[in-house]
N, C-alpha and C positions, 0 to 999 in steps of 0.2 A: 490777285487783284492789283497788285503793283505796277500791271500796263498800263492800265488806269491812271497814273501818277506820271510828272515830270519826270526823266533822268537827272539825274544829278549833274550833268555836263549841260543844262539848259538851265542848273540855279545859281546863282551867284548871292556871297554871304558875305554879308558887312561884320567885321571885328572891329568891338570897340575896346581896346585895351591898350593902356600906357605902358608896361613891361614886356621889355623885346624878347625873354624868352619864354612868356605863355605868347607873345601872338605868334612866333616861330614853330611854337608845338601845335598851334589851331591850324598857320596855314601849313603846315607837315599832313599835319590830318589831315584836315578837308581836300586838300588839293588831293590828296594821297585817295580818297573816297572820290574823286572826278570832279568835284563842287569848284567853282572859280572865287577866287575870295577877295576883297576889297579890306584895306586896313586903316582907322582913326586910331589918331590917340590920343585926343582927346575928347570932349563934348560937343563942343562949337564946332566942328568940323565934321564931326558924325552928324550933325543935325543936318548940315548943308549939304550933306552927301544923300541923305535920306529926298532931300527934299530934291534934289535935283535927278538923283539916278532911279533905278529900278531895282530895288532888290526885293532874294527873296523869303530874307533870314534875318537877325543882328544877334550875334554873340556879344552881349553887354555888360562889361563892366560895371559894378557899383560904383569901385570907388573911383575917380576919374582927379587926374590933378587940376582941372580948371572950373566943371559943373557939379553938381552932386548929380551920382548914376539915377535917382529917380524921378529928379527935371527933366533929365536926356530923356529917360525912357516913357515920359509926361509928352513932352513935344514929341517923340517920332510915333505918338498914337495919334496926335493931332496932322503930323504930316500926311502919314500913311496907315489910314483906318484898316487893322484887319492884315499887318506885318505880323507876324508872330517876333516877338523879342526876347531871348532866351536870356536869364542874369546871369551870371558870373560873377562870384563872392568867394573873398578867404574869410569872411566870416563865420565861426563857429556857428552860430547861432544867427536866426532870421527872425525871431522873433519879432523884433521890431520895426522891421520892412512887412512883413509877409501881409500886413492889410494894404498899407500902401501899393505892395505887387499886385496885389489880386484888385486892385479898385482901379489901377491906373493900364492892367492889361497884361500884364506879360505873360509871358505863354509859359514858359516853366522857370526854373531857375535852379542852377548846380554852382557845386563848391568847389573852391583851387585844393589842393593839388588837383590839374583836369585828370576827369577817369575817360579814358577814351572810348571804350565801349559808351559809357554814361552820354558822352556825348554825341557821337554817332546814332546813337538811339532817339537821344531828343530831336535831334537836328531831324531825321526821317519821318519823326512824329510832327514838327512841327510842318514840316513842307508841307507832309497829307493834308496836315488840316486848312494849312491856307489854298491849297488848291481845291479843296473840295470848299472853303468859303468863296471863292472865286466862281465855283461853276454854282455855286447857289444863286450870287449873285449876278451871276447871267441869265439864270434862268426867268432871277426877280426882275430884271433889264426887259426881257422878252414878253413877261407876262406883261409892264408894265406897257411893252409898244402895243403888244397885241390891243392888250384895252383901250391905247387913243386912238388905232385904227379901229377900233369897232365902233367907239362913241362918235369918231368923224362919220362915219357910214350911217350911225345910228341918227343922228341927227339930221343929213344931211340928204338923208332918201328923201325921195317923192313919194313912197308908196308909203301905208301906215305899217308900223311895225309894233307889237304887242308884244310884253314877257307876260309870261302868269306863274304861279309856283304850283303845284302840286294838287291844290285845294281849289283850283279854277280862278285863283284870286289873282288879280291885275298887279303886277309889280313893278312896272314900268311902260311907258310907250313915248314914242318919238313926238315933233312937231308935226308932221306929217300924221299922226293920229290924233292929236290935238284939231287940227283944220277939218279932219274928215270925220269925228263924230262930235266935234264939238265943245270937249270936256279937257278941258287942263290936266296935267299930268296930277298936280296937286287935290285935285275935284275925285281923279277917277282911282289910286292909287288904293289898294285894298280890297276895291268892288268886285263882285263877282262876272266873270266872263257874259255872265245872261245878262246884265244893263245894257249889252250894244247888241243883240239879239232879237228878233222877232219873238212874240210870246210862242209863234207855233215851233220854234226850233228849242225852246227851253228844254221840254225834257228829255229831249233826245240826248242832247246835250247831257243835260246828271245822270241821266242811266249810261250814257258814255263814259263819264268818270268815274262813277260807281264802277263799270266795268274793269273799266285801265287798271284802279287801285286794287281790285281783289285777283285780276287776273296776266294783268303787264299788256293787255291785246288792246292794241290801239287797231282803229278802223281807217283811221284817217290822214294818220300822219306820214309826209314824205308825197301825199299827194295835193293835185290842186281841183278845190273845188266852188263849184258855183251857186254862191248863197245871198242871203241879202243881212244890210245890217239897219240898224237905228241910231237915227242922230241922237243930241240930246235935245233937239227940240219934236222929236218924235218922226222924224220925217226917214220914210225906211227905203233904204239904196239898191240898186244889185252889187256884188261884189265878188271880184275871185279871193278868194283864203287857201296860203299855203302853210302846210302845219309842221313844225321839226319841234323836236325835244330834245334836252341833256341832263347828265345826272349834275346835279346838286347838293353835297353833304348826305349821300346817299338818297336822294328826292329827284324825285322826278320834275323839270321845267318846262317850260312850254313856248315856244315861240311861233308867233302868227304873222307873216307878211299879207296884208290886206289891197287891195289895189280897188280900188273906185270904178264902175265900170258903166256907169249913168250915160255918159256919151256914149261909148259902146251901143249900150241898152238901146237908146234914143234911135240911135240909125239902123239898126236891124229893124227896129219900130218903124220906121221909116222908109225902109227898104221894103216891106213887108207890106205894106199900105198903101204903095206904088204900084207895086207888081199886081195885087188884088186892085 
């Protein structure tokens, strides 16, 4: 699965450490693993580099001669949400970090003397996992466009458009179904499918749903058909209805694009009345 993942010649890794011979042994390593590496030594300068550059790692020192290590590692969470920040401590004991780590983010944390293996390992773990935060949050980008383009479409049709859920129950519809039968999104939200329905198409309608839920066999959907509806002042239309579904939390949905077909009606009536 590691195709899946960066090269290590595409990451580059911030070291924050103030002693020249662990950052000598980091960048021996890493360079040495193909990683391109970036060097602070202090705080204030790691922060500024966070904020300015792209990185895709930081080896962080606790102890720093100018900030204390868990401001730094406080601010480059606020820079760059979703860095992984590995610490780096000659402290025997964490005890008294280990809440403050774990609340302000840091992705793991190991001890001086460096073990190289130890760290070669983290470093591999932490990239996975910022990369795979990274295509999460493209995916949450993509869902997110996809839904303003649907609600710009949604809104914005001329024809009426209907959701329903499972149970035949009304779970949303556009402005464009507000105008054509009359009823607010607010008025119609919940009601069953048969409110906009002729009485003589009702039960065809429930023993259809009945059907669908006990056997999956839809009759109707995927095509278009010519039926009539009712306003809310009673007043009943002709109408084309095209029907598509999608799953839901394992449930089945329902969507209805409806189109007005009264003018339509009118001139074949018309045409019809000519000819005769």
């Amino acid at each position: 699965m590691d195709h899946l993942f960066p090269s290590a010649s595409s990451s580059t890794i911030l070291v924050v450490d103030d002693e020249p011979d662990i950052v000598l042994t980091l960048q021996d390593l890493l360079e040495g693993e193909g990683y391109q590496t970036d060097v602070s030594t202090t705080g204030r300068v790691a922060l500024e580099r966070v904020k300015d550059c792209s990185y895709d790692c930081v080896i962080l020192d606790i102890r720093l001669p100018d900030i204390d290590g868990l401001l730094v590692l406080e601010g480059m969470g606020k820079l760059a949400p979703g860095l992984p920040i590995i610490i780096l401590t000659s402290c025997t004991t964490l005890d008294s970090v280990t809440g403050p780590l774990d609340k302000l983010g840091a992705f793991d944390f190991l001890h001086k003397p460096i073990n190289r293996s130890e760290i070669k390992t983290t470093i591999r773990h932490a990239l996975k996992a910022q990369h795979l935060g990274k295509k999460i949050e493209q995916a949450h980008q993509a869902l997110l466009e996809s839904e303003r383009r649907f609600q710009a479409v949604f809104h914005a049709a001329n024809d009426a458009i209907v959701l329903a859920n499972h149970h035949g129950r009304i779970i949303s519809w556009n402005p464009a179904a507000e105008t054509m039968f009359g009823y607010s999104a607010e008025e119609i939200f919940g009601q069953p499918l048969t409110v906009i329905m002729p009485t003589r198409y009702r039960d065809a309608h429930v023993n259809g749903m009945a059907r669908l839920q006990m056997t999956g066999e839809a009759r109707v959907l995927r095509k278009t058909l010519s039926l009539h509806g009712v306003r809310k002042n009673g007043q009943e239309f002709p109408l084309e209805l095209s029907l598509n579904s999608w799953n839901n939390g394992g449930f089945p949905s329902y969507s209805g694009f409806i189109r007005d077909i009264s003018s339509r009606h009118s001139l074949d009536l018309n045409q019809n009345a000519t000819v005769n």
